[in-house]
Structures are given as structure tokens and as C-alpha cells.
C-alpha positions in Angstrom: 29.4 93.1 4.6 30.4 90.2 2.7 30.6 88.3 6.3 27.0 88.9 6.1 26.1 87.7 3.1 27.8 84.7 3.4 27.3 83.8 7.2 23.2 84.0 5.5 24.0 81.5 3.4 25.1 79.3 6.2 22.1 80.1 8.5 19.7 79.9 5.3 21.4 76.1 4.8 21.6 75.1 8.2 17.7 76.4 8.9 16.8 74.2 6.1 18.8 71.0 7.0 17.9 71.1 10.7 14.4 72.3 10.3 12.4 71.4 7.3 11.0 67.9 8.4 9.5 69.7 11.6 6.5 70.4 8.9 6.2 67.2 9.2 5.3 67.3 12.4 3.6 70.6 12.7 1.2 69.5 10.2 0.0 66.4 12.1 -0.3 68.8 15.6 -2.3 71.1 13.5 -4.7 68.8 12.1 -5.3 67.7 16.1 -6.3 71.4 17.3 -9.5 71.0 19.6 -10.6 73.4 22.1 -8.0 72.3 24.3 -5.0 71.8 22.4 -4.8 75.4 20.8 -2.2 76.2 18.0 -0.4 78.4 20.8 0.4 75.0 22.4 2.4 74.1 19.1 4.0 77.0 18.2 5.4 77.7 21.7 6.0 73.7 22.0 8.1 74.0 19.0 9.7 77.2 19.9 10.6 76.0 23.3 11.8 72.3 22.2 14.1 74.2 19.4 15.6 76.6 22.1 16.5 73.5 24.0 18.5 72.0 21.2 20.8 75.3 21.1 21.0 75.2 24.6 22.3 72.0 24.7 24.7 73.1 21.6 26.1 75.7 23.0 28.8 73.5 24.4 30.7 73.6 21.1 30.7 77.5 20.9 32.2 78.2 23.9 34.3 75.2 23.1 35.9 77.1 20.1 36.9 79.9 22.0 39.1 77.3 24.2 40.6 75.2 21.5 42.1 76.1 18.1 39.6 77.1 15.4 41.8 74.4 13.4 41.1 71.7 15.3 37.4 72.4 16.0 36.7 72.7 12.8 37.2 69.4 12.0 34.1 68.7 13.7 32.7 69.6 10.6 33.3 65.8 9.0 30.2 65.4 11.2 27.7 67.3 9.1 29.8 65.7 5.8 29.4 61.7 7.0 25.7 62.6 8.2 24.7 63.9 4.6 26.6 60.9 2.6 24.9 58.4 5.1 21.3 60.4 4.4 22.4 60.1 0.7 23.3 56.2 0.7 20.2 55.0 2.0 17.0 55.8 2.6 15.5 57.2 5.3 11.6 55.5 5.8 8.8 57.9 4.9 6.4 59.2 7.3 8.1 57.6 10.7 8.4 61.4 12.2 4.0 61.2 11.5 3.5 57.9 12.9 5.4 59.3 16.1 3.5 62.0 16.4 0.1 60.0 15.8 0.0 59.2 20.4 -2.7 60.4 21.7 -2.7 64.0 22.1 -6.8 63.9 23.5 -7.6 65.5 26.2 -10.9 66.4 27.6 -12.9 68.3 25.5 -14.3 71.6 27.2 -17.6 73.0 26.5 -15.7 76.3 26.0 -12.7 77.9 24.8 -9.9 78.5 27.6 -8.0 81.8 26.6 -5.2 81.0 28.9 -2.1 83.5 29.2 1.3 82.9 27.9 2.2 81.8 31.1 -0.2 79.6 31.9 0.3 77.9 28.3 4.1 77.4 28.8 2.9 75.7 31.8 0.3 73.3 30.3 1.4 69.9 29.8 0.5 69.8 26.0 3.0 72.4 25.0 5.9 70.3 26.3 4.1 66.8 24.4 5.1 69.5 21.4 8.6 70.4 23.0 9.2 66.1 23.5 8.5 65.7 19.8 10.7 68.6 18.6 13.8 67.5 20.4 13.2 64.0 19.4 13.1 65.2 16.2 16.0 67.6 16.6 18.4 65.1 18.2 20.9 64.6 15.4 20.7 68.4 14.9 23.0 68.7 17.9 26.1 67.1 16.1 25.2 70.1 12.8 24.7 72.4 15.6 27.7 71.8 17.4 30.9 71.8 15.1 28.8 74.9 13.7 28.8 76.9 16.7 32.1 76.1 17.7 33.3 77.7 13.9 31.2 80.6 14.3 31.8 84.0 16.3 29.8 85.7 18.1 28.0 88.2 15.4 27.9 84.9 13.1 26.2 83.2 15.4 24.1 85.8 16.1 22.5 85.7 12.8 22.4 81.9 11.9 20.4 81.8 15.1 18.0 84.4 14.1 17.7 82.9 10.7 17.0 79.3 12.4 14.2 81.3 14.8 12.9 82.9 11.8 12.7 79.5 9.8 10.6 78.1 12.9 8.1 80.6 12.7 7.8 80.0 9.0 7.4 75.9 9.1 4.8 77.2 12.2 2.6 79.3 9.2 3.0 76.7 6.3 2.0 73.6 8.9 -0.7 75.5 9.8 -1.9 76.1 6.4 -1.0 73.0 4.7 -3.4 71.4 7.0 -6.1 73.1 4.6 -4.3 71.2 1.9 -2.6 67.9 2.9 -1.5 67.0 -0.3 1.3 69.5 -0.7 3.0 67.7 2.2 4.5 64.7 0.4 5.5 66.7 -2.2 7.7 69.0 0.0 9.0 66.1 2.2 10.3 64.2 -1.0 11.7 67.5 -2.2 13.4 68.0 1.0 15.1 64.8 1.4 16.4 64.8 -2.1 18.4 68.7 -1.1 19.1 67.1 2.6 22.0 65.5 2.2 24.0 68.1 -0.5 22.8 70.8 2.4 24.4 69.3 5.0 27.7 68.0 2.8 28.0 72.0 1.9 27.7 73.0 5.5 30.2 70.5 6.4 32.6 71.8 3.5 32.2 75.4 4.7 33.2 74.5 8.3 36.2 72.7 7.2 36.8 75.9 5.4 36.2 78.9 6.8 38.3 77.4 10.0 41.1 76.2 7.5 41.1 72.4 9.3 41.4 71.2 5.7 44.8 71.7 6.1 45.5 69.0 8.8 43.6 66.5 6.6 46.6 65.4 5.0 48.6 65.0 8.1 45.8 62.9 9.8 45.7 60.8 6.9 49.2 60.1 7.2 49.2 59.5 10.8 46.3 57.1 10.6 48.4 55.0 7.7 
């Protein structure tokens, strides 16, 4: 049980550090819903776009079953050099809004379409939602990655339902903060102040759990 406990604390960190600026985002689709563009189209958009990146991660899990856990695990520097860069300087404000401020118009129908879930996984502005997500998500690739590659299959089982579930819960809180906008900065300056110790103690844990700490020393040596 205490592999549970403590592969949720992983999946809680990494939801956080990978996800929380897609209510960013989220918020600005919301606040664009016509008749046309349907909050279905975002949620699925987003959902679809975040299945890609672990698609496209999943490369270093089936990597780690290949190669020493050892030497995977130092893959987890990654996370550690992302978080002191995100710490050292400052990221602009707003840039992931004023991406997501292209036209997302289309024509305005007289009525409301009640299209089926196919048919909205099919529409074009779904995958404008998917583009922005894995734009978003690219650097989440090299968290993902080293991640997946220290994880087995139960662990990774539940960081990935974690990471879903954290989707669906930026989805609800977009949605609603587009009722009140001004809680938005406050929870993106909160957010990038924990970003960088979230991903430095998800980097740490890697290096960890997979022991590559150990071969630390003997790198250093070798690069001397």
C-alpha cells in the first residue's frame, strides 16, 4: 500500500507541474463558446491533445524495460534543470492567452447543432483545441518521459489516471472561472511560484526511487 501512497504523490506533482497552466488556456476557449464552438469541442480538444502527449511519451516506458532502471533514471536531471531554469528567470505572463487569442470564429448558426461524439471528434474546432494543448504540453514530453521510463506498469497506471483526472478538473474550474476572470491571475502567479520546486522534487524522486544517484559521483569524475 505504501507504493500507492507514494506513487499519488508523484502523479498529484506531476498533474500539477504538467497541467495547471492549461487553465490558462481553457479559460480563454471558454470565454469564446458560441453556438458553434460548444464546450464539448474544448474538453474533448483537450482531452485528445493530452492523450497525444503520452502517446508520444511512451517511448521512455518501454525504454526502461530495455535499459537499466539505473541508467534511465538519470533522465530525471531533465525535470531538475527544467525547474531551476523556470526558477532563474521569468517566464512572460499571459503568452499561453495571447496564443490562444487566433481567431476561433466561425459562422454563427441560427441554431444549436447537437452533434454526436463522433461527429465532434471529427470537427475541425476540437483539434484548434488539441493544436493548442500540445503546444502547450511540448516540454511536458521531457517530465513525461524520464517519468515513464522509472515507473512500472501499476505506477504508471495510476499517475496516468491522476493526470486524466487533473484534466477534467482544470476542464470544470476553466469553465467556471470564466464567470469570474479575476481569480485567474491569482492562480497562475500561485502556480508559477510551486512550478519550479514541483518539478525539482519530481526530478529528485526519479533519481531516487531508480537509485541513479549512485552513478552521479562516477560521472562527475569521468567528466573531470
Amino acid at each position: 500500500m505504501s507504493w500507492l501512497i507514494s506513487t499519488l504523490i508523484i502523479g498529484i506533482s506531476v498533474a500539477f507541474a504538467t497541467t495547471f497552466d492549461d487553465n490558462l488556456y481553457l479559460t480563454a476557449f471558454f470565454g469564446k463558446v458560441n453556438r458553434s464552438f460548444r464546450p464539448k469541442h474544448i474538453i474533448i480538444g483537450e482531452f485528445l491533445g493530452f492523450t497525444t502527449l503520452v502517446c508520444a511519451s511512451l517511448p521512455g516506458f518501454f525504454g526502461g524495460l530495455l535499459i537499466p532502471s539505473t541508467w534511465i533514471g538519470l533522465l530525471g536531471l531533465l525535470p531538475i534543470a527544467i525547474g531551476i531554469s523556470n526558477f532563474m528567470s521569468r517566464e512572460e505572463e499571459g503568452e499561453t492567452v495571447q496564443a490562444v487569442s487566433v481567431e476561433l470564429k466561425s459562422p454563427v448558426k441560427s441554431e444549436r447543432q447537437n452533434k454526436s461524439l463522433l461527429a465532434t471528434i471529427r470537427d475541425p474546432q476540437t483539434y484548434r483545441v488539441s493544436a493548442v494543448t500540445i503546444a502547450n504540453g511540448g516540454n511536458n514530453i521531457g517530465i513525461y518521459v524520464p517519468l515513464f521510463a522509472s515507473s512500472n506498469l501499476p505506477s504508471l497506471s495510476v499517475i496516468l489516471c491522476v493526470c486524466y483526472f487533473s484534466i477534467g478538473v482544470w476542464c470544470f474550474l476553466s469553465y467556471n472561472l470564466t464567470r469570474n476572470p479575476l481569480m485567474t491571475p491569482v492562480l497562475t502567479r500561485f502556480g508559477r511560484k510551486v512550478f519550479p520546486f514541483v518539478l525539482i522534487y519530481l526530478g529528485l524522486s526519479i533519481l531516487i526511487k531508480s537509485e541513479s544517484y549512485r552513478l552521479l559521483p562516477n560521472l562527475a569524475m569521468l567528466s573531470n
